[in-house]
C-alpha positions in Angstrom: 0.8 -64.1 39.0 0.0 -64.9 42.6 -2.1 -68.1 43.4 -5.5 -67.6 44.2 -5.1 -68.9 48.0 -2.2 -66.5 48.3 -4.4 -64.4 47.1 -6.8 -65.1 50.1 -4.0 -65.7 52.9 -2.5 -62.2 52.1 -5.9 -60.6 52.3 -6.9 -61.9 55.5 -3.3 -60.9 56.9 -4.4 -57.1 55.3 -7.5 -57.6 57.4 -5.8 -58.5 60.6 -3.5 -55.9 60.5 -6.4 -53.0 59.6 -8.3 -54.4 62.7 -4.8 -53.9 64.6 -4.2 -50.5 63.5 -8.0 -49.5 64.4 -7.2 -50.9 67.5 -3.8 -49.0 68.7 -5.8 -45.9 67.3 -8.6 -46.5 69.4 -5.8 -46.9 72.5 -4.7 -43.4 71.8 -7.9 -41.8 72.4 -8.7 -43.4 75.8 -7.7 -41.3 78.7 -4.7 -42.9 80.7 -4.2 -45.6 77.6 -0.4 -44.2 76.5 1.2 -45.8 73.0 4.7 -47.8 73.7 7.7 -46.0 73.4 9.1 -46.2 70.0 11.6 -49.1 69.6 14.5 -48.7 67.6 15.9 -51.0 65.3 18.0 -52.2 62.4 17.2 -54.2 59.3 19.6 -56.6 57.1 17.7 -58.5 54.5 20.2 -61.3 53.6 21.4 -61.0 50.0 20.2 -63.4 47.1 22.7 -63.2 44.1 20.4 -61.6 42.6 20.7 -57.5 42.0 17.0 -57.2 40.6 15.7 -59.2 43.5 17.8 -57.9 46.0 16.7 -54.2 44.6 12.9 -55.5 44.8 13.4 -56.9 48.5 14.5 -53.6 49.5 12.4 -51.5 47.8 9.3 -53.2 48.7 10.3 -53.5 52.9 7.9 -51.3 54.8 10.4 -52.0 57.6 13.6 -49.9 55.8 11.3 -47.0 54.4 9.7 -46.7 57.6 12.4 -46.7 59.8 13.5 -43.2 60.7 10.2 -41.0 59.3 7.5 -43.7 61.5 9.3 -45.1 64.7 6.7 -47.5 65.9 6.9 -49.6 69.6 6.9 -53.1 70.1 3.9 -54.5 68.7 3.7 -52.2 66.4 7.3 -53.6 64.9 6.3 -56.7 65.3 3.5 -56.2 62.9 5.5 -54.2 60.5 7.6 -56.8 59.9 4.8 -59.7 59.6 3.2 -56.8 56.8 7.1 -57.3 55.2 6.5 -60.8 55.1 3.9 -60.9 52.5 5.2 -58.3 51.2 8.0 -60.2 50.5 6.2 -63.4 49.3 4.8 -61.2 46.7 8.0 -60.1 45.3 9.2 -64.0 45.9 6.4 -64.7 43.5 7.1 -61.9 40.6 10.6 -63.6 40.3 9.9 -66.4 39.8 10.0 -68.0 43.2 6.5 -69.5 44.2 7.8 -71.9 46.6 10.3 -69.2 48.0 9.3 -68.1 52.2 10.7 -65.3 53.8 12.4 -66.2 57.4 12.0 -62.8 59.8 13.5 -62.7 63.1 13.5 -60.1 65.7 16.2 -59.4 67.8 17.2 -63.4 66.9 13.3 -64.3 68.0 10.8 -65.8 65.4 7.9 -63.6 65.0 5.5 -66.4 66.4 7.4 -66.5 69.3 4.8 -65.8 71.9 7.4 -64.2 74.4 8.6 -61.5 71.7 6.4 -58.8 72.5 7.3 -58.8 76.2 10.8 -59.3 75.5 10.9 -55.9 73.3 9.0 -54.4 76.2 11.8 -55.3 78.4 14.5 -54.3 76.2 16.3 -51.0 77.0 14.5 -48.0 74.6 17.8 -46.7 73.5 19.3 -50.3 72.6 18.4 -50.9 69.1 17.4 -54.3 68.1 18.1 -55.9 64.6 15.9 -56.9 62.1 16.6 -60.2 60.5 15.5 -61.2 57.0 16.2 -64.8 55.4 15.4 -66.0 52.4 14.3 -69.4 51.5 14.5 -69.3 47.8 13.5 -72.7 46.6 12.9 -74.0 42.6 12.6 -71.1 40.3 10.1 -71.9 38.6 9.6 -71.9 34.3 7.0 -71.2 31.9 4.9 -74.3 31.0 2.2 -74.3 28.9 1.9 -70.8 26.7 -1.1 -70.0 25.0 -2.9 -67.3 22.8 -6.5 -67.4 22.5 -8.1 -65.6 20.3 -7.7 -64.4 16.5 -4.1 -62.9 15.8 -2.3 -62.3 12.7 0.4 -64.4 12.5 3.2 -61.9 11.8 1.8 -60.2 15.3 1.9 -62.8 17.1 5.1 -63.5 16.8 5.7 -60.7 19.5 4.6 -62.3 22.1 8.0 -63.1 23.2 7.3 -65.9 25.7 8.1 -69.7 25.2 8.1 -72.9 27.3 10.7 -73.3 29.5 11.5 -69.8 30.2 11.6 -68.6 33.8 8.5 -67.0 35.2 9.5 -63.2 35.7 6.4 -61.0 35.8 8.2 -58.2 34.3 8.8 -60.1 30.8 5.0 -61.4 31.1 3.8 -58.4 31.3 5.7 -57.2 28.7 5.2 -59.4 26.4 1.4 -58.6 26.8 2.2 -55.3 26.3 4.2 -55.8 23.1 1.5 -58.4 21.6 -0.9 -55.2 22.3 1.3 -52.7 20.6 1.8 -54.9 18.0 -1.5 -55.2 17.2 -2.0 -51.3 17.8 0.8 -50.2 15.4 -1.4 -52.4 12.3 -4.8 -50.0 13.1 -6.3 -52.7 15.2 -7.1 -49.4 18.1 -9.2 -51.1 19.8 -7.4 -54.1 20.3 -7.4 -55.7 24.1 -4.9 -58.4 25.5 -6.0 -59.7 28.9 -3.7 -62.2 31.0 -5.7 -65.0 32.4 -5.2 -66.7 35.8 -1.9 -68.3 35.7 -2.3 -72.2 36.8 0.5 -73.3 39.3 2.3 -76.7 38.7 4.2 -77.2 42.1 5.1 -81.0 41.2 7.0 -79.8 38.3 7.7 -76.3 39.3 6.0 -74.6 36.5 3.5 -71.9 35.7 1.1 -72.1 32.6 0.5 -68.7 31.1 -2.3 -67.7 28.7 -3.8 -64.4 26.7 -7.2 -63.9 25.7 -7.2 -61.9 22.3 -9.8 -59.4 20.7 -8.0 -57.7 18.0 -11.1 -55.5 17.0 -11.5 -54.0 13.6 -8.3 -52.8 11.7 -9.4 -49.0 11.6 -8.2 -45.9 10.1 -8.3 -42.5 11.4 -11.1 -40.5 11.4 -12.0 -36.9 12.1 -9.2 -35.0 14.6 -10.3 -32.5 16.8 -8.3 -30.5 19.0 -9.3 -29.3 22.6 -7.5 -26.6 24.9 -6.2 -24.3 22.5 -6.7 -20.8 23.9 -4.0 -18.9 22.3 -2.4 -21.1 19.7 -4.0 -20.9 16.1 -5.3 -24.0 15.7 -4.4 -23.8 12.3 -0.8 -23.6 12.5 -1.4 -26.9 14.7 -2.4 -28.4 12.0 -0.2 -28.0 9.6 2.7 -29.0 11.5 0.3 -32.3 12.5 2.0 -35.1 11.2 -1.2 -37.1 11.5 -4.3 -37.3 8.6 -8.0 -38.5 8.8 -8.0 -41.9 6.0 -4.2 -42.6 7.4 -4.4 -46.0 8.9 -4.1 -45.8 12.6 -0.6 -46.7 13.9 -0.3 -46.4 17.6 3.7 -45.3 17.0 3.1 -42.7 14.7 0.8 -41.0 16.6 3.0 -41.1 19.8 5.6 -39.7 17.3 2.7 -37.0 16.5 2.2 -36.1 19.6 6.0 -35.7 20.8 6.4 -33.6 17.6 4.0 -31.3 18.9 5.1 -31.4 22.6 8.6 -30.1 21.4 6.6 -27.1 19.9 7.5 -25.0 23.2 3.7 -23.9 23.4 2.5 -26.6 25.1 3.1 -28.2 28.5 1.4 -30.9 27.8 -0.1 -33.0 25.0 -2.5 -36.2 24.7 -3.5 -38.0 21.7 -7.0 -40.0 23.0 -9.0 -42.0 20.7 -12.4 -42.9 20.6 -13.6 -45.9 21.9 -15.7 -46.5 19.2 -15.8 -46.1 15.2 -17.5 -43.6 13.4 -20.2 -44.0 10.9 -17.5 -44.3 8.1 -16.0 -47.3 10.3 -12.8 -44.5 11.3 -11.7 -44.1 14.7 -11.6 -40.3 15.4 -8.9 -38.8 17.9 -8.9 -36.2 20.0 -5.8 -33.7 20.4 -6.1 -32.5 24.5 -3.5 -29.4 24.8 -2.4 -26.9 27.5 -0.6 -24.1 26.8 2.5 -22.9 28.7 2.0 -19.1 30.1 2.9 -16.9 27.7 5.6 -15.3 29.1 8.8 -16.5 31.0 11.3 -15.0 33.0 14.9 -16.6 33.6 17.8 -15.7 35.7 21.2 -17.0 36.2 24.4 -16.7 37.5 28.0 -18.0 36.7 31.3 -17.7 38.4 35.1 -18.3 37.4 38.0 -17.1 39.0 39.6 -15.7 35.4 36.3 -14.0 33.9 35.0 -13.4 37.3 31.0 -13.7 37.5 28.2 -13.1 35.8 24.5 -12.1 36.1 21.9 -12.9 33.4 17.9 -12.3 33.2 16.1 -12.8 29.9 12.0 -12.5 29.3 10.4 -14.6 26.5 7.2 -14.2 25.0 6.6 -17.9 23.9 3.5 -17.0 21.6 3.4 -13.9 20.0 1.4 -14.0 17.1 -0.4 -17.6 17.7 2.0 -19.5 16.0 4.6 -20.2 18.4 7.4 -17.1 17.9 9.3 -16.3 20.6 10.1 -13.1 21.2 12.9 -12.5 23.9 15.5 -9.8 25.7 18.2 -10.6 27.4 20.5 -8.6 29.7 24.3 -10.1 31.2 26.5 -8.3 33.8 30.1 -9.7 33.0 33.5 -10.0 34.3 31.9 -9.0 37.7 35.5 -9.5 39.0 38.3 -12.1 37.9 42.0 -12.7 37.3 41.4 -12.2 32.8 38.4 -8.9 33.5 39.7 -5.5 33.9 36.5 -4.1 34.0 32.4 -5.4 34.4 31.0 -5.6 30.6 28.0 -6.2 29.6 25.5 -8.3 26.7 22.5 -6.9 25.9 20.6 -8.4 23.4 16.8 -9.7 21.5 16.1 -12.4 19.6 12.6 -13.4 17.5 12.6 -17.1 16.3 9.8 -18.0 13.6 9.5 -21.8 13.6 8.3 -23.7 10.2 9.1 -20.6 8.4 7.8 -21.2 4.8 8.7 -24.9 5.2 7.7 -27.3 8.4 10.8 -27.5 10.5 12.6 -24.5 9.1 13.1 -21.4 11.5 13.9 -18.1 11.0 16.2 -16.2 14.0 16.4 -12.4 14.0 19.0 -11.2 16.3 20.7 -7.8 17.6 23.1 -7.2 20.5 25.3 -4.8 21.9 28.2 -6.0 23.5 30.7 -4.8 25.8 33.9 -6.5 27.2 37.5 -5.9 29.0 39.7 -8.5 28.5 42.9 -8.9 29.0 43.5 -10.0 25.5 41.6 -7.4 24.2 38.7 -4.3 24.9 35.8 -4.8 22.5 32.6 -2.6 22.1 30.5 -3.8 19.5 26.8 -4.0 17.6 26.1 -7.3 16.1 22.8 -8.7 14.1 22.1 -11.6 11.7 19.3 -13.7 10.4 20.2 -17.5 10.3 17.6 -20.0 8.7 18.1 -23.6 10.3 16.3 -26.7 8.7 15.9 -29.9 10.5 17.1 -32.4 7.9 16.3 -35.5 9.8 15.8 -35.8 13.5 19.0 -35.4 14.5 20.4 -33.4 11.9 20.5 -29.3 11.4 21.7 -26.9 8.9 21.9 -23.9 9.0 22.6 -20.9 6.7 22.9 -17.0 7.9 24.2 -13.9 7.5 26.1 -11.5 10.0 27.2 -7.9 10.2 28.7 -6.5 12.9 30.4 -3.0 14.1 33.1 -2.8 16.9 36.1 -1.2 18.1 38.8 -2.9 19.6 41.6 -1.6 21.9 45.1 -4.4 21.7 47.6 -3.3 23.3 46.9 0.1 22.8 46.1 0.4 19.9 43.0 1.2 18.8 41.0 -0.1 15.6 37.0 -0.1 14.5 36.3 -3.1 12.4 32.9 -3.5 9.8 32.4 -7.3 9.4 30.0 -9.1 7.2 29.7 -13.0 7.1 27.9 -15.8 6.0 28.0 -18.6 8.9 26.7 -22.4 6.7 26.7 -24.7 9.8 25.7 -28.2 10.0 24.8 -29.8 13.5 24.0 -33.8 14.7 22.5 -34.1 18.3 21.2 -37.7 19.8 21.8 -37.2 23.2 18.3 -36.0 24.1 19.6 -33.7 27.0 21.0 -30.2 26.9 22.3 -29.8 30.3 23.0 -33.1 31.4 23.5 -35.4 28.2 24.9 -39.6 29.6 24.5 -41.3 25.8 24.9 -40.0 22.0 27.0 -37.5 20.2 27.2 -33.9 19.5 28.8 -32.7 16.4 29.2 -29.4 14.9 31.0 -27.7 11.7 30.8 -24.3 10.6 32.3 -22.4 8.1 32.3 -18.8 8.3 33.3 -16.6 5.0 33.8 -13.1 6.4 34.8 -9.8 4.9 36.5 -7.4 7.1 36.9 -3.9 6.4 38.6 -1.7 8.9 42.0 -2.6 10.5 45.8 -2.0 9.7 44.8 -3.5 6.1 41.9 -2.2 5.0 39.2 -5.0 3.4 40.9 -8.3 4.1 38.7 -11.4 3.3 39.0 -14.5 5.4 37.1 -17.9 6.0 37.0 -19.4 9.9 36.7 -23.2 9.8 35.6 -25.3 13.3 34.7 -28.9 13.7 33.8 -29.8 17.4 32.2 -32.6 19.3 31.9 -34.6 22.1 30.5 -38.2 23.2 29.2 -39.9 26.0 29.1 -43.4 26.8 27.0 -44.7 29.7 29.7 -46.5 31.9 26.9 -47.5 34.2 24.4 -49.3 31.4 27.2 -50.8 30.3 29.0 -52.6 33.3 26.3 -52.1 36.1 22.6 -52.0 35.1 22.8 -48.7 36.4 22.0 -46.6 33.6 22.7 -42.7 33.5 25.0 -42.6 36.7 28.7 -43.4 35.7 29.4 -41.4 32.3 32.1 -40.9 30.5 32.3 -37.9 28.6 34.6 -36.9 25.4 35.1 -33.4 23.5 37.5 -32.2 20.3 38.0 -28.9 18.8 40.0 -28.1 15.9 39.4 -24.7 14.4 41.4 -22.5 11.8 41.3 -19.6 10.0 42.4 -19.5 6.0 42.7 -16.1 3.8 44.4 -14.1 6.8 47.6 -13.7 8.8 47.6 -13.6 12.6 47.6 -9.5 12.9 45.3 -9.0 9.9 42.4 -10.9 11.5 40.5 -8.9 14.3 41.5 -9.8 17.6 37.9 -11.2 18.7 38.1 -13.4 15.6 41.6 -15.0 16.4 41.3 -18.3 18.2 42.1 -18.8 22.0 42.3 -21.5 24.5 41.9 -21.5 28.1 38.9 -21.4 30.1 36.1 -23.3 31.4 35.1 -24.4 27.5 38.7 -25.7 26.1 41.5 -26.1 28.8 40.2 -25.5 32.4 43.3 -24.8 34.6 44.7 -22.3 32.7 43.3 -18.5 33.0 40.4 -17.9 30.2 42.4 -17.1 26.3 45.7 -17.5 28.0 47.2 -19.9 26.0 48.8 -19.4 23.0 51.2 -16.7 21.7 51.7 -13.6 24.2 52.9 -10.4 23.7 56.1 -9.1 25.5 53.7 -7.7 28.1 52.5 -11.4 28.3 49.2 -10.6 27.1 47.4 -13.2 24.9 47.9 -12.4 20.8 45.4 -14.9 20.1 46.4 -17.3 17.1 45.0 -18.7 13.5 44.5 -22.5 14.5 43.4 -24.1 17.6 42.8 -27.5 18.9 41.7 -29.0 22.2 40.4 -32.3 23.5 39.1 -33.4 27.4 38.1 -36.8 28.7 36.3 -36.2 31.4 34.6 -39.3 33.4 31.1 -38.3 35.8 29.7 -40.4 38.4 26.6 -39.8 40.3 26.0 -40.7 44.3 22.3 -41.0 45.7 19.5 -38.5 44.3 21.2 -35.5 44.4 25.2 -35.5 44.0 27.6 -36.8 42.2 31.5 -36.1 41.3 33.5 -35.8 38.2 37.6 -35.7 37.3 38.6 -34.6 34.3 41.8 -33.8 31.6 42.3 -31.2 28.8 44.9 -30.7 26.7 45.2 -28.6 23.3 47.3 -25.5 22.0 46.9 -22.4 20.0 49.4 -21.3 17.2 49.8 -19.2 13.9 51.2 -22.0 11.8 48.1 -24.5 12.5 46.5 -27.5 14.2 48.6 -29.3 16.3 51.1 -27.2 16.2 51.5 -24.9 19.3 53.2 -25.4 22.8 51.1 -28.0 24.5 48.9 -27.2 27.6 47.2 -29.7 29.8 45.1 -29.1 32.3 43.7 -31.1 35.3 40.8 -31.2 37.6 38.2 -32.5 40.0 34.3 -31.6 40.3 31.1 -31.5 42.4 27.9 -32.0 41.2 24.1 -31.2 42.7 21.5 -32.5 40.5 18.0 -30.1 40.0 15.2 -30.5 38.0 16.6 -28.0 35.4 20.3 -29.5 35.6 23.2 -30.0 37.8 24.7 -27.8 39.4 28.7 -27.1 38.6 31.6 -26.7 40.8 35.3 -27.8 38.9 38.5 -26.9 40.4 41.7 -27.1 37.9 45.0 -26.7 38.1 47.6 -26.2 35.1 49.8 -29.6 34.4 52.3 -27.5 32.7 52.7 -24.1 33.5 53.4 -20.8 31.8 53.9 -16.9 32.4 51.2 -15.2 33.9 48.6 -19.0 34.6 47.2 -18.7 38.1 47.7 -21.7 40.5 44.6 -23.2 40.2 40.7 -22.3 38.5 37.3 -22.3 39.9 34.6 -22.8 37.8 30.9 -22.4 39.0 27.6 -22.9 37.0 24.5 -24.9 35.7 25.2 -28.1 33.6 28.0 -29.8 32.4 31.3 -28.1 31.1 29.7 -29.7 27.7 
C-alpha cells in the first residue's frame, strides 16, 4: 500500500539511522568518549478526529513506548523522533492518507533545525522538553480502479468486498483478500492463493487502484488423515470423535470447526489441522492432525473469603487421561467456614469425581460422584454422604441436558433437634451457554432449569415426596462494543432466580433442601441464608420459594484492573415467589485481571435491614459473582 519511492525514501532513512546507532555504539567503547546524558521529554501527538487513527499514531510512536524503559540524550532524541516520522507516514498511508506529512518539533524547533542539537545540549538535564506532533492530513484518498485477475467462480467473487470509490483503508483491503481466499477455501479449492498487486497511486485525482491476482487451484476433497503427537491418547478414540472424513470435500471452516472440537477435548494443549501442499494420487488433499498432550495430571489450589461463611481452602488433583480416552479422574479436598459471622465451626468437602466423555454416544458424558460433607451453619449442622451419576448430552452447541440420579445420607441438627434424612432424587436439567467464558463472561446468556423429584425418608414425617423446581440466568451486554469500540471493557451484567418447592410444607422438607437467600450468590449485603423466615432465636428457617435478581454493571481500567457496582434484591417465603419481605442489597467492587480470571473484592451493605444482618459484607475470590 506504500508507493514504491516511499518505499525507497523510508529505507534509506532505516539505513541512516543503523549507520547512526553503529556509530553512538562505537562512541561507547572508546576510552574517554562518554554518551550524553539522557534528556527527558514529553510527547503530545495532536489528535485527528479520528479514534482508529489516533490509536494507530500512538501505538506506532517509538517516542511514547520508549520514553521511560530507553531514556536516550540529545541526538539520540532527535533521531527517535525523525524514526517516528516515517513511522508515522506509514500509518498516514494505511488510512488512507498518502498525501498526509507529519510536522515534529522539539522543544518548538523543527527537526532540520541545524541549532537543535546544541540547543538540547544546553538545556538543563532535569528540565523536560516537549515533543510536538502535527498532522498534516490532506485528501483521503478512494479506491479507483478494482480488479480481479484470474479465474473465480462468480458466487466467490462476490466476497471481495471492495468497490470504486470506497476509501483506501488497508485493513478492509486486506481483508477483503482474506475473505476472497476463504471463500474460495470453504468450496475445496485448498490450494487456492490470492496475491495483492502493487497498488498504483493517482495523486491528481487522489485515488488508489487496487488489484488481485487469482489461482484458485483444483476443487479437492480430503484425502487420507494422519494424526502426529499422540503419546498417550488412543488414537482411536480421536477418531471417532473427528468430525472430519477422507472423500468429504475440503471446507476450510469445517475443519477449523474440527479442530476446535478436538481442542475442547481437555487432552490437548494444542491442535493444528495442516494440509498438504499437494494432491494425492487419487487427486485428494491429505491433512495432517499435529497434537500435544497436556501432562497428565494437574494440581489446583484456591482460596475464598467472606465475612459471613468465613474462608475457605480448596486443593483438587486430576488425572486428565486415565484410560486413553480422555476420563478424568479427580479428588478434591475444602476447609470451610474457616471463621465468619454465619460458621460456628470449620467444616469440610471432601469429595471424587470420574467423567467419561462420549459415553456410548459422541458428546454424551457420564459423571460418577461421592462426597462427604461437613458443615456448621447457623441455619443448620449437616453431616452427610452424597453420590450420583448424571448423563449430560450436548444437544447443539450451546445446549445441555442432563438426566441423573442422587442418594444421599445426612444428619441434621435445627435448632436442636436432631434428624437423619435418606434422600433419593432424579435431577433432569437443561442448560444454554453462549458466553464462551467461565470466569469472566462480557456477551451471551446463561440459562439453567432443573427439576429435581426427590423422596425423602427420615424426618418428623416419615417418607414425604417432593419436587424442587429452579430457573436461573443471567446476561451480559457489552456496554463498550456497543457505544465505544471498546469491546469487552464496560459490561453490564444481569442475573434471576426463581426457585420452589411443590409436594412439601416448609418443616417437612429437610432443612438443606429449603431455599435461602443471602450471600455472595443471591443478595450480597446481607449475612449468607439470612433472609427469609427466622425462628424466635432469629435463626434462618429457610423457606419453600425464593426469588432474586442483580444488575450489576463492570468496567475495566488499563491491563490489569477494573471496578464494578452492583444491586440485589429478592426474598424468601413459604407461600411462594414474590412473595416474602423484600431485601435489597448494595455494593461496590475491585477487580485484578489474571490469565485464569479476575480477581474479586465486593463490599455490600444491606439497603434495608433486619435482625441479626451485619453492617456491611466482604466478599473475596476468583471470577465474577456470576
Amino acid at each position: 500500500m506504500v508507493p514504491r519511492a516511499l518505499h525507497r525514501r523510508l529505507r534509506g532513512l532505516a539505513i541512516l539511522l543503523a549507520a547512526a546507532g553503529s556509530l553512538v555504539a562505537l562512541c561507547a567503547l572508546i576510552p574517554g568518549v562518554r554518551g550524553a546524558d539522557p534528556q527527558p521529554y514529553t510527547v503530545s501527538i495532536a489528535k485527528t478526529g479520528n479514534a482508529a487513527l489516533d490509536a494507530a499514531l500512538n501505538g506506532s510512536s517509538s517516542l511514547i513506548s520508549l520514553r521511560r524503559s530507553a531514556p536516550v540524550g540529545p541526538f539520540a532524541l532527535i533521531a527517535r523522533a525523525q524514526d517516528d516520522a516515517g513511522r508515522f507516514v506509514v500509518v498516514l498511508h494505511s488510512f488512507g492518507y498518502y498525501k498526509g506529512v507529519p510536522h515534529i518539533t522539539i522543544a518548538g524547533r523543527t527537526l532540520d533545525d541545524p541549532g537543535l542539537a546544541d540547543f538540547l545540549d544546553a538545556t538543563p538535564k532535569a528540565t523536560s522538553v516537549e515533543v510536538a506532533v502535527a498532522l498534516e492530513l490532506g485528501p483521503l484518498f478512494h479506491l479507483g480502479k478494482v480488479a480481479i485477475l484470474g479465474s473465480v467462480p462468480p458466487e466467490i467473487r462476490n466476497r471481495f468486498a471492495l468497490a470504486p470509490g470506497q476509501p483506501v483503508v488497508a485493513a478492509a483491503v486486506l481483508a477483503a483478500r482474506d475473505s476472497l481466499l476463504g471463500a474460495l477455501q470453504d468450496d475445496g479449492y485448498a490450494l487456492a492463493k490470492v496475491d495483492l498487486q502493487p497498488a498504483i497511486e493517482r495523486p491528481d485525482t487522489d485515488t488508489l487502484d487496487i488489484s488481485v491476482t487469482v489461482d484458485a487451484g483444483p476443487r479437492v476433497d480430503i484425502g487420507a488423515i494422519n494424526f502426529a503427537g499422540l503419546q498417550r491418547v488412543n488414537p482411536d478414540y480421536v477418531r471417532r470423535r473427528l468430525l472430519l472424513h477422507p472423500g468429504e470435500r475440503y471446507d476450510a471452516a469445517t475443519i477449523e470447526t474440527a479442530r476446535q472440537d478436538l481442542a475442547s477435548l481437555g487432552v490437548f494443549s494444542s491442535v493444528r489441522i495442516e494440509p498438504a501442499d499437494r494432491v494425492d494420487a487419487q487427486g485428494q488433499l491429505p491433512l495432517t492432525i499435529a497434537f500435544t498432550e497436556r501432562p497428565r495430571h494437574a494440581v489446583s489450589i484456591g482460596a475464598a473469603f467472606s465475612t459471613d461463611l468465613g474462608g475457605s481452602i480448596t486443593a483438587s488433583w486430576t488425572h486428565r487421561n486415565l484410560f486413553g480416552n480422555g476420563e478424568q479422574l479427580t479428588f478434591s479436598a475444602a476447609a470451610t467456614e474457616l471463621g465468619g459471622s454465619d460458621a460456628k465451626e470449620p467444616g469440610y468437602n471432601i469429595g471424587a469425581t470420574f467423567l467419561k466423555p462420549d459415553w456410548l454416544h459422541r458428546d454424551q458424558s457420564l459423571q460418577l460422584n461421592l462426597a462427604a460433607i461437613k458443615e456448621y451453619l447457623e441455619s443448620y449442622d449437616r453431616t452427610a454422604v452424597v453420590g450420583g451419576a448424571t448423563v449430560s448430552r450436548k444437544v447443539s452447541q450451546n445446549l445441555t441436558a442432563s438426566l441423573g440420579v442422587s442418594a444421599e445420607q445426612e444428619r441434621v441438627i435445627q435448632e436442636q433437634v436432631t434428624r437423619s434424612y435418606t434422600l433419593v432424587g432424579l435431577p433432569l436439567g437443561l442448560r444454554w451457554d453462549d458466553t464462551g467464558s467461565l470466569f469472566e463472561p462480557t456477551h451471551g446468556f446463561r440459562a439453567q432449569a432443573t427439576v429435581t423429584p426427590t423422596e425423602s425418608f427420615g424426618g418428623a414425617g416419615g417418607s414425604t415426596p417432593f419436587v424442587l423446581l429452579q430457573l436461573g440466568g443471567s446476561a451480559y451486554v457489552d456496554m463498550g462494543a456497543l457505544l465505544f469500540g471498546t469491546s469487552g471493557r464496560s459490561v453490564l451484567a444481569l442475573r434471576g432466580l426463581v426457585g420452589a418447592a411443590e409436594g412439601a410444607t416448609q418443616f417437612e422438607l429437610p432443612p438443606d433442601q429449603r431455599f435461602y437467600a443471602g450471600g455472595s450468590g443471591t443478595i450480597r449485603g446481607y449475612r449468607y441464608q439470612y433472609v427469609g423466615p427466622h425462628f424466635a432465636d432469629n435463626h434462618p428457617q429457610g423457606g419453600t420459594a425464593v426469588d432474586a435478581g442483580t444488575i450489576e454493571y463492570r468496567q475495566r481500567f488499563g491491563a490489569s484492573f477494573g471496578a464494578a457496582v452492583f444491586v440485589d434484591a429478592g426474598q424468601v417465603s413459604t407461600a411462594g415467589p414474590f412473595q416474602g419481605a423484600l431485601r435489597v442489597g448494595a455494593g461496590i467492587g475491585a477487580r485484578y485481571y489474571t490469565s485464569i480470571g479476575p480477581i474479586r473484592l465486593d463490599f455490600a451493605v444491606p439497603l434495608i435491614r433486619q435482625p441479626g444482618s451485619d453492617a456491611f459484607e466482604v466478599y473475596i475470590g476468583i471470577g465474577e459473582a456470576f
